[in-house]
N, C-alpha and C positions, 0 to 999 in steps of 0.2 A: 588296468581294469577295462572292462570293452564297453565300447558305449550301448548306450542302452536307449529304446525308442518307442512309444505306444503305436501298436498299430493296428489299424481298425479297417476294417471289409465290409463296406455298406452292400447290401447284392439285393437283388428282388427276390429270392424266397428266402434268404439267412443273414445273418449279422453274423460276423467272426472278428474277436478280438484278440489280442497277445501281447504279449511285451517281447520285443526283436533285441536281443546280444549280437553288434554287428562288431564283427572285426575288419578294416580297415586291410587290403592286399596288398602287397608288396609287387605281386604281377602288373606286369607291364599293361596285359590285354582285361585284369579281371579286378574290381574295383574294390570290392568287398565278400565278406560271407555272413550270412546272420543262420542264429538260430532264435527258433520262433519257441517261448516258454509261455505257459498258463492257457494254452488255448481255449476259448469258452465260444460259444455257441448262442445263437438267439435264431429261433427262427421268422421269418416275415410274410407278411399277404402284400397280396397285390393293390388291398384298401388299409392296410398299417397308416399308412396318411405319417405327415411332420411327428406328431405327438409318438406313435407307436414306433417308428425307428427310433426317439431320441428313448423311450423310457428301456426298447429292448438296449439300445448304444449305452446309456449310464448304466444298466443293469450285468451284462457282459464285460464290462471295465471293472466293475466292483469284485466279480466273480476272478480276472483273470488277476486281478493284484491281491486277491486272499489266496491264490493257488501259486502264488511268484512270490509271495512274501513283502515284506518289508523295504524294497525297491526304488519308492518314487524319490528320491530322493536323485537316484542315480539317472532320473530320467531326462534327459535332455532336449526331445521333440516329439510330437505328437504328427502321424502322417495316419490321411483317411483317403479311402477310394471312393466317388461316388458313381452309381448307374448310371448314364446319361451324359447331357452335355455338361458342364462344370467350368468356371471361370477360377482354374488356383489363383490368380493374381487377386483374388478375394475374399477365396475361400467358398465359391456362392456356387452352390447348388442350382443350375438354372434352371433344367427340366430334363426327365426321366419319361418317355412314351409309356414303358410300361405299369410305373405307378400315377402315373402323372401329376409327382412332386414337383415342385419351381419354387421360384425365386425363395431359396432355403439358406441361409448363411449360417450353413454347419460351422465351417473354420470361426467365427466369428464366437459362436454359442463354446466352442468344445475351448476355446483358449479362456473365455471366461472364467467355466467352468475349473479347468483345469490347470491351468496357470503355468502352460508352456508352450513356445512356439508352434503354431498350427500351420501345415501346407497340406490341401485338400485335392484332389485334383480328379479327374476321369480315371474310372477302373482300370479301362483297360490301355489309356497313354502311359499309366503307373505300371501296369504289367507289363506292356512292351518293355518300358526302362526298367523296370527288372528283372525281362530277359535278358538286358544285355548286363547289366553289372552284378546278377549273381549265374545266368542261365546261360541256356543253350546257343546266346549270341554273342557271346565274352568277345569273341573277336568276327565279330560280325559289324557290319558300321549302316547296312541299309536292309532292311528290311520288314514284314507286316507281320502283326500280331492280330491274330483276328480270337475271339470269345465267342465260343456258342454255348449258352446258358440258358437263362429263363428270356436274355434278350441277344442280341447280336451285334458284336459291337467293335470297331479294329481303332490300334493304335500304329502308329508309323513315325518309324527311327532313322531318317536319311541323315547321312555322314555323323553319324556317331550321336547325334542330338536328336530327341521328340521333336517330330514337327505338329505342333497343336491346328494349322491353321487360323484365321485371322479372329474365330469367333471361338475359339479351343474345338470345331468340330470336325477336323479333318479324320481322312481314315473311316468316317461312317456308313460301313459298309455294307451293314444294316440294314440299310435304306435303300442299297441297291434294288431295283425294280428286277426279279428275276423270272416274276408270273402275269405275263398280262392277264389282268382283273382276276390277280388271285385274292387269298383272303385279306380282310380289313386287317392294317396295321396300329397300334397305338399310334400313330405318328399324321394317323390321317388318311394316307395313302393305301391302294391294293400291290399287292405282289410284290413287296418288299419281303428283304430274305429272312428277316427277322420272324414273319409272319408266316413263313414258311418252313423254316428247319430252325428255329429255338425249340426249346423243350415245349413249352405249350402246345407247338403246331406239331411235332411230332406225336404228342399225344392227341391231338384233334385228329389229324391225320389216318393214324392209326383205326380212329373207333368208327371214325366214320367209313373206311376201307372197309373193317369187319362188317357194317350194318350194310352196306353195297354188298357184300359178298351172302351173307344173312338172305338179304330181300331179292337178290338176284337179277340185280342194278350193275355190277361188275363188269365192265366192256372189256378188262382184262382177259383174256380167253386165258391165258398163259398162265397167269395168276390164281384165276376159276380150277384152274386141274390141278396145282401146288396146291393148293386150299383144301381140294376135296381130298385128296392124297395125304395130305398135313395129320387130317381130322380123321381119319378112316384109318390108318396107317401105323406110320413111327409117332403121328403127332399124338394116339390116342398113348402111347408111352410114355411122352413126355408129359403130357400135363397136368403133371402131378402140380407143378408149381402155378397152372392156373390163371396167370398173368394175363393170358389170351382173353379172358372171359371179366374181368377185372372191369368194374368201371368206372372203375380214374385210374388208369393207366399212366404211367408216368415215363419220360425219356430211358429212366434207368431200367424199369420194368419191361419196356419194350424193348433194351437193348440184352437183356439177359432171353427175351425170348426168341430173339431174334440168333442165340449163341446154340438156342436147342431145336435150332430149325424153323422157327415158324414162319413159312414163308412172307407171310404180310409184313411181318416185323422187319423180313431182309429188306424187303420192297420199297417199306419207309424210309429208312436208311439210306439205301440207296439214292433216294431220292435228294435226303439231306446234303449228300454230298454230290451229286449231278449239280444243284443249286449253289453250293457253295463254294464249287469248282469254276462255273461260271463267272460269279462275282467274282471271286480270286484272279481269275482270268481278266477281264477287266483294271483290276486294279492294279496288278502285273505290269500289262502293258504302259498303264502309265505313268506307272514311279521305279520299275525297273528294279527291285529287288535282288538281292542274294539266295532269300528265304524265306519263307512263310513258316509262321510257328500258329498252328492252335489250340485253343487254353481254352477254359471253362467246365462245367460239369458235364456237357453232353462231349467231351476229348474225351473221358474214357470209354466212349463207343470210337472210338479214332479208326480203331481196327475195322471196323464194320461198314464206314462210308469213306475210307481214305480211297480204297479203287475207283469206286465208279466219281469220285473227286479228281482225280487224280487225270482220268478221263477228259472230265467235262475242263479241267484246265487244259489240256495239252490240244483238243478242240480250237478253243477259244485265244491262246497264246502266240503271241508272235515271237516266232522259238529264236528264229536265229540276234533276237536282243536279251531273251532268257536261256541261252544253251545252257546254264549251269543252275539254274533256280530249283530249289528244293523243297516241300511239304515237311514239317514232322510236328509232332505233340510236343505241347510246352517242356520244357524241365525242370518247371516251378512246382509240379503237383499240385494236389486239390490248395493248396491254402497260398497258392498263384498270387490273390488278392490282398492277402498281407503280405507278402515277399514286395508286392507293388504299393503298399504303401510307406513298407520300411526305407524301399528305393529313394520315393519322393522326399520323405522325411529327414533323410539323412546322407543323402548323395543325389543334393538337388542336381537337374539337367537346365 
């Protein structure tokens, strides 16, 4: 019978739950396989606060064990992800920039609650380690895992093991500084990456470019004649889907319209990954990877800012210690977050 695992995806806009059937490999290089059964869904704000993550968390657990059946029985461990910094050695939620949740001892509440082994730990130290024991790093022993979501956030796997750092917050990549006195970050600071290419900033990004272009504030000259051409042209074709004109605009809206030309939307984009090339570059250099893997909701724009990414690394890299380092999109897919929880829970590191 396969073992079986509760696993839960805390994220800043969604809650995702499942119950994970992990089979155990036999492979030298690949640790395990799971499948993910009863998927449920919750979505979250940015002011959900303790209360509104734990009632969407008991709510979406309820849902995925009436869609899995009669199960708990078979359940052996419970593995959760949380945003931000996180201390697994206690299960403690310490703090999150973009809801700015702390000192929160989920593991503590979900073992009570539920009355089976709890390991809690960082989203995306969970996803890096479940690049490697179900993903695209099976035989991969050093590499980064970086998340671009509603926040930004990297994990990192030298010589086959997560290295947490001494406060569980290494790999914060987030934080990297890529805009002098660019915009305000949750964390305090301007011109963090986070604050710049997470999904929020791509949609600030975005509307505000439009209203510059609008009011005829655009320094872009380049950009000003795609625009006017955009809108005059193929763009008066395309927009049936209307996105451009949208106001609240979202990462994924902007990257579909960015699929039917609209030059601002490429622009953004581009942007994304000029900054995120940077950072990557940086962190490159100083832990020496094999590979860069990126995960989160804004990877299925992967297509759209891996060039000019890809760019702003080979820019900033000191090539001849990375001759062979590689970019690609996770292989965990959208539910990344529980593949990283099921990792933690059941093929501790």
């Amino acid at each position: 019978m396969a073992e079986k695992a509760l696993a839960i995806d805390i994220g800043g806009s969604k809650l995702l739950t499942a119950i994970a059937e992990l089979e155990r490999s036999n492979e030298p290089t690949r640790k395990a396989t799971a499948r993910l059964l009863g998927i449920s869904k919750r979505a979250l704000g940015k002011d959900s606060g303790k209360e509104g993550v734990w009632s969407a968390l008991t709510s979406a657990v309820d849902e995925t064990l009436a869609k899995v059946g009669d199960v708990w029985s078979e359940i052996s461990s419970i593995g959760a992800t949380i945003p931000g910094v996180a201390d697994p050695s206690k299960g403690l939620w310490v703090y999150a920039p973009f809801s700015g949740i702390s000192d929160y001892p989920i593991g503590d509440l979900l073992r009570e609650r539920y009355g089976r082994p709890v390991r809690a730990d960082n989203d995306v130290n969970a996803c890096a380690w479940a690049e490697k024991v179900f993903g695209v790093c099976a035989e991969v022993d050093n590499f980064l895992w970086i998340t671009i979501s509603n926040g930004i956030g990297g994990g990192l796997v030298l010589n086959g093991r997560v290295f947490p750092g001494k406060f569980a917050g290494a790999a914060e990549i987030g934080h990297f500084n890529v805009e002098e006195n660019g915009a305000l970050c949750g964390c305090g600071n301007r011109g963090c990456l986070e604050a710049t290419a997470a999904g929020p900033a791509i949609a600030r990004t975005y509307r505000e470019t439009l209203a510059a272009l609008a009011e005829g504030r655009c320094d872009d000259s380049e950009l000003v004649a795609q625009w006017s051409a955009y809108r005059t042209g193929l763009g008066k074709a395309s927009q049936g889907s209307g996105k451009d004109r949208e106001t609240e605009p979202t990462a994924a809206t902007i990257a579909e319209e960015a699929r039917l030309g609209n030059p601002v939307a490429i622009s953004v984009y581009r942007k994304v990954g000029k900054c995120v090339g940077r950072a990557a570059s940086w962190a490159a250099n100083l832990v020496n990877p094999e590979k860069i893997v990126i995960g989160g909701g804004v990877a299925g724009a992967f297509d759209l800012f891996y060039p000019s990414l890809w760019n702003a690394l080979q820019k900033g890299l000191f090539k001849s210690a990375n001759k062979t380092l590689t970019v690609e999109k996770t292989g965990l897919g959208y539910e990344a977050g529980l593949m990283g929880a099921t990792a933690v829970a059941a093929v501790p590191y």
